[in-house]
Backbone bond lengths (Angstrom), bond angles and torsions (degrees), N, CA, C in turn:
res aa  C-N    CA-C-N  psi(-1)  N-CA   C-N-CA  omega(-1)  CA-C   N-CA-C  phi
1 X - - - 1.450 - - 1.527 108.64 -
2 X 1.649 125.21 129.98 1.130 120.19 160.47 1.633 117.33 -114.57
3 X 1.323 117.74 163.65 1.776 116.99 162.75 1.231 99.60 -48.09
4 X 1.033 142.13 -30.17 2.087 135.91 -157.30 1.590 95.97 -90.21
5 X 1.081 119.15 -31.80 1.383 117.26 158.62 1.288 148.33 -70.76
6 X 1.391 102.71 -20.87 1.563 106.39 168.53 1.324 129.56 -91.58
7 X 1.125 129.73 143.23 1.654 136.43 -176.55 1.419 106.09 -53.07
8 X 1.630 105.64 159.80 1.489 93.45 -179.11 0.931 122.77 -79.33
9 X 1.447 127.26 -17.09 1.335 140.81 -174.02 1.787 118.32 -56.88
10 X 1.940 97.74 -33.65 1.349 118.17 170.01 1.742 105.91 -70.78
11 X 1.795 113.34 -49.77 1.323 107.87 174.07 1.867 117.00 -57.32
12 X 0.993 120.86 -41.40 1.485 117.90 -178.08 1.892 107.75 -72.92
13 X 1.034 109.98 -31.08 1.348 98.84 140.91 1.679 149.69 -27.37
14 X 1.921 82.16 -67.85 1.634 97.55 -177.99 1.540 103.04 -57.71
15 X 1.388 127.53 -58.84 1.570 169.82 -161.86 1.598 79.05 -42.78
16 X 1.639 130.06 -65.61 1.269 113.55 -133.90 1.739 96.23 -103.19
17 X 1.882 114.25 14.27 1.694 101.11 -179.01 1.687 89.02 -91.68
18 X 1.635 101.70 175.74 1.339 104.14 -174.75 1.596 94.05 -135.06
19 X 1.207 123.32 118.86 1.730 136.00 170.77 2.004 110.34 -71.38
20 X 1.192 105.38 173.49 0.959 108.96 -172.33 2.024 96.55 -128.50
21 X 0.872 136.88 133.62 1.459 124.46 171.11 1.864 108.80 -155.68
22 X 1.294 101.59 160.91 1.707 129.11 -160.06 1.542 87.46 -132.92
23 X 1.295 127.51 85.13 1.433 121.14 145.79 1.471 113.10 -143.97
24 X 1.512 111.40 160.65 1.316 139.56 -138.52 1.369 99.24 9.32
25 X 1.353 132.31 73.14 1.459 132.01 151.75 2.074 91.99 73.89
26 X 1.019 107.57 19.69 1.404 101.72 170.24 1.988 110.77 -129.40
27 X 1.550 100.49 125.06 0.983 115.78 -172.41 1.310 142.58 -120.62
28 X 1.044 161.35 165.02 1.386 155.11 145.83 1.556 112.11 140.69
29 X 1.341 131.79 -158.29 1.395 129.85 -163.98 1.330 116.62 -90.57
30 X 1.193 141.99 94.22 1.516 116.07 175.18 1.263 113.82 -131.90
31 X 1.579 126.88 169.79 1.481 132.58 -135.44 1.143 110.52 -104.02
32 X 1.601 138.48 167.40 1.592 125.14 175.68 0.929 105.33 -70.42
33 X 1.467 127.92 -28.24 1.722 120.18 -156.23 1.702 103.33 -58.68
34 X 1.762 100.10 -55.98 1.838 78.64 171.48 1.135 130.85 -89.97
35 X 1.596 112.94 47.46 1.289 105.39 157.87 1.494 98.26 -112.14
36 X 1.187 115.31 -30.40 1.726 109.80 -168.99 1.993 84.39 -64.99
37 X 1.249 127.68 -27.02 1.586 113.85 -168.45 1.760 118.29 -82.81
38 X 1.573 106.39 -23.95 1.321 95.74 -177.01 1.667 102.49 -129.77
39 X 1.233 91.51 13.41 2.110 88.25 156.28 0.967 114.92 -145.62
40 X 1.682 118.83 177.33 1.169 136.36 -159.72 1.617 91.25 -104.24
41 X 1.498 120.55 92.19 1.482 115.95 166.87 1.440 122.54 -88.81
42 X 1.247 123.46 170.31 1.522 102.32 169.25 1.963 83.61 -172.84
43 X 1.725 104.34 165.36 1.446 87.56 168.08 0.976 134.83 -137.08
44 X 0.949 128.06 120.36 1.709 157.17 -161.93 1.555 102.70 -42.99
45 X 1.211 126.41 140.84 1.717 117.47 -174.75 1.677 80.76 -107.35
46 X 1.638 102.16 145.87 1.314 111.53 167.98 1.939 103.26 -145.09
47 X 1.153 97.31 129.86 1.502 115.66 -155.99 1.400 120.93 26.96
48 X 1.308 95.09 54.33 1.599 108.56 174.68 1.535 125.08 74.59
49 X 1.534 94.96 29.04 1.680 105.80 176.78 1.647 96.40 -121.97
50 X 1.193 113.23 152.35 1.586 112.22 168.13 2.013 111.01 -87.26
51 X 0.927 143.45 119.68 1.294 147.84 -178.14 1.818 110.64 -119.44
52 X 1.094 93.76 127.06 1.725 86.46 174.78 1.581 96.89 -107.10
53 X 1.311 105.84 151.23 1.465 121.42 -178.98 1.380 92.22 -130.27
54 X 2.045 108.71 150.77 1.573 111.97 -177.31 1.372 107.36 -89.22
55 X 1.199 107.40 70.69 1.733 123.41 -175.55 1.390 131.28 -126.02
56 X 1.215 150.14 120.28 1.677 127.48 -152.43 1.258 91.76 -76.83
57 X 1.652 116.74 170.04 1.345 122.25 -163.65 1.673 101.63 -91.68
58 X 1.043 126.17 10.44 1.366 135.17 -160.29 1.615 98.15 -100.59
59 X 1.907 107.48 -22.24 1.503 106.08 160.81 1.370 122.58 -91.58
60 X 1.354 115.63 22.05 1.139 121.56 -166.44 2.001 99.74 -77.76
61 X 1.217 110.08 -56.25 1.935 106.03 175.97 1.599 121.29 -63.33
62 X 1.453 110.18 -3.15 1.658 110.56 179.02 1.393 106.42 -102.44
63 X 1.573 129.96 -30.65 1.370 135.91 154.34 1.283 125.78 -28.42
64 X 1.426 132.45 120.41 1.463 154.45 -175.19 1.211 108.75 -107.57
65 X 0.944 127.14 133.26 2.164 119.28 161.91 0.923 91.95 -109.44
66 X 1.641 115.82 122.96 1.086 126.97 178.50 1.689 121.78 -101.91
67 X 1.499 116.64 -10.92 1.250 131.64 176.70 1.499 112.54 166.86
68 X 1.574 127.18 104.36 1.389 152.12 -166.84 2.066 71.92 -89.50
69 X 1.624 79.30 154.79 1.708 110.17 166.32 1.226 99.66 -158.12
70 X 1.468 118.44 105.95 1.959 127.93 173.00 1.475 83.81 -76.52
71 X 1.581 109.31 132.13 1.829 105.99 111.91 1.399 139.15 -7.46
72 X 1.128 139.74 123.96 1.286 118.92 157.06 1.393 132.45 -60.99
73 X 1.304 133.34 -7.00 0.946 152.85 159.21 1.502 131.84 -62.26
74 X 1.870 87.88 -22.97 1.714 119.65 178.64 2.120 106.71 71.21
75 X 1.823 100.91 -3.08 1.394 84.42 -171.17 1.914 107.22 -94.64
76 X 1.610 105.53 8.16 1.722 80.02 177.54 1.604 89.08 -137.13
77 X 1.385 106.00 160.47 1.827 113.83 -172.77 1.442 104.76 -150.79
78 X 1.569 104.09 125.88 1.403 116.65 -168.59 1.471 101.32 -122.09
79 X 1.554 108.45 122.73 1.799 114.27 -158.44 1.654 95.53 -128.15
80 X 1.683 86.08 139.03 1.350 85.88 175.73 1.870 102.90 -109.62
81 X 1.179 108.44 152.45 1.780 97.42 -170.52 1.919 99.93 -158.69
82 X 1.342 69.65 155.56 1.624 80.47 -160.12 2.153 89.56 -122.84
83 X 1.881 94.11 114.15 1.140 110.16 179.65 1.692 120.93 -100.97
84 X 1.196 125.08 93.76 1.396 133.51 176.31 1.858 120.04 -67.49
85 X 1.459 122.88 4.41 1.013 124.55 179.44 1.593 112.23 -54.80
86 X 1.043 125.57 -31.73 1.541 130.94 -149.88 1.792 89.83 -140.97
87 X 1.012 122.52 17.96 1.684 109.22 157.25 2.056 88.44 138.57
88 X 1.051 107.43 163.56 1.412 133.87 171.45 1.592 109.55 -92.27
89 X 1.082 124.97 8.93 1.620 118.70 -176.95 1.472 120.21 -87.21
90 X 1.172 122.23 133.43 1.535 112.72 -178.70 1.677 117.10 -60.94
91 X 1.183 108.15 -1.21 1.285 121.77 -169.57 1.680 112.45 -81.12
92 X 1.606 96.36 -45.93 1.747 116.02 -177.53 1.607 97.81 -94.33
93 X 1.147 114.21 -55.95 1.902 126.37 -146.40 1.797 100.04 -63.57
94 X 1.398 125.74 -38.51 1.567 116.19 177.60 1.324 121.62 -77.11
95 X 1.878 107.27 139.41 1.151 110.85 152.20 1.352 117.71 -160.13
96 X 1.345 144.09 162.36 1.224 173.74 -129.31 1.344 115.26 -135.16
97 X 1.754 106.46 124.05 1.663 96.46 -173.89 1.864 87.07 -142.12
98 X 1.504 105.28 149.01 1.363 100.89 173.41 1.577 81.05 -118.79
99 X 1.442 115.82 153.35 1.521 124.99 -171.62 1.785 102.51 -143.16
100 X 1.347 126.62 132.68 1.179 125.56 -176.41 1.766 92.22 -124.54
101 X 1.607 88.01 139.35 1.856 94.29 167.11 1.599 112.19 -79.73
102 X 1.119 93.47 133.94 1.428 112.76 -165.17 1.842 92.57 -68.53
103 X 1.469 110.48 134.30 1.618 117.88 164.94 1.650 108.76 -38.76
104 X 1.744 107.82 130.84 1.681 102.50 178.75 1.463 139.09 37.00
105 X 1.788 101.37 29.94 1.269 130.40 170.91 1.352 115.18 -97.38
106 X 1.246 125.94 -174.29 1.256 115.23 154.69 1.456 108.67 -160.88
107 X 1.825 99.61 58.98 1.362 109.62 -175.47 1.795 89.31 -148.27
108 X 1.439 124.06 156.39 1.365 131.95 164.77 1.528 106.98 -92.58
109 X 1.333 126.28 150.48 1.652 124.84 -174.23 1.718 76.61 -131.77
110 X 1.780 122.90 157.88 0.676 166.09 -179.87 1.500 111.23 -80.75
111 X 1.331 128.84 90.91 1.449 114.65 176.69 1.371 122.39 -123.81
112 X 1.506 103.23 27.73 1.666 109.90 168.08 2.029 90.23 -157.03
113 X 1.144 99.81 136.22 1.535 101.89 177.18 1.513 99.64 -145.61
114 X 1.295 112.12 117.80 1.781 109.93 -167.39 1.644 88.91 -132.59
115 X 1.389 123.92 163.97 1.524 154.25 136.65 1.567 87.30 -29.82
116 X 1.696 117.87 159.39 0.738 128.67 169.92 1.640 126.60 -155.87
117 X 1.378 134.26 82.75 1.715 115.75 -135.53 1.395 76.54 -66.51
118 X 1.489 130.35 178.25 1.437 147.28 -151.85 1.802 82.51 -134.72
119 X 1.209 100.92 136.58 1.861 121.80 -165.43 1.287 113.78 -121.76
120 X 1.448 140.80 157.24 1.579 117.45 151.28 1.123 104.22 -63.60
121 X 1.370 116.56 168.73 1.761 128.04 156.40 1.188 100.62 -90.83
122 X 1.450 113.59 153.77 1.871 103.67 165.61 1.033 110.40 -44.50
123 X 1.358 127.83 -77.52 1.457 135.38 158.88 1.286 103.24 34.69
124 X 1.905 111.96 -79.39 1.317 100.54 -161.16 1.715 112.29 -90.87
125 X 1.455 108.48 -3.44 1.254 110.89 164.29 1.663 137.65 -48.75
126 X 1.437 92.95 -44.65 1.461 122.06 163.83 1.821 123.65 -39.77
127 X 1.474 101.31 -30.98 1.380 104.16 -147.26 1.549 103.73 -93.62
């Protein structure tokens, strides 16, 4: 799935949800429209769903999924991901996205995108 593919009716859609995000110490609510206007978005398939993240697509090969959590419902997905564009440090590279499927879509949009310091999981605590 790309943005060049969807109708506009799907783009005025994307345009009119509003995300919430925490990066570089800059915060508060703002809308897709300026993200579809001053970046290069596009959306990344993650286990075979299309998801757009408010990220240029140019971070699309430094992006990690580091641990998806569906809904049971399958309609909301909260990802944890580890971004290497701007350095490998757990300090810069994590962040956190809660993503809801858009009504009679069949794509998830991004409506919280925060910093994320990068943690063990128990997982690897265990070992």
């Amino acid at each position: 799935m790309q943005l060049s593919d969807l109708a506009e009716e799907s783009l005025d859609v994307i345009k009119s949800v509003r995300w919430d995000r925490i990066i570089e110490k800059h915060e508060g609510p703002e809308d897709w429209a300026s993200v579809l206007e001053w970046y290069d978005p596009e959306f990344m398939m993650i286990e075979g769903r299309a998801v757009l993240l408010p990220v240029e697509r140019s971070h699309h090969d430094n992006i990690t999924i580091l641990r998806t959590i569906w809904s049971a419902d399958g309609n909301s997905l909260t990802l944890f991901l580890k971004d290497t564009t701007y350095g490998d440090d757990w300090f810069v590279s994590g962040y956190m996205a809660v993503c809801d499927r858009i009504p009679n879509q069949d794509f998830y949009l991004a409506i919280l995108y925060h910093e994320w310091f990068i943690i063990e999981s128990p997982a690897t605590l265990e070992a």
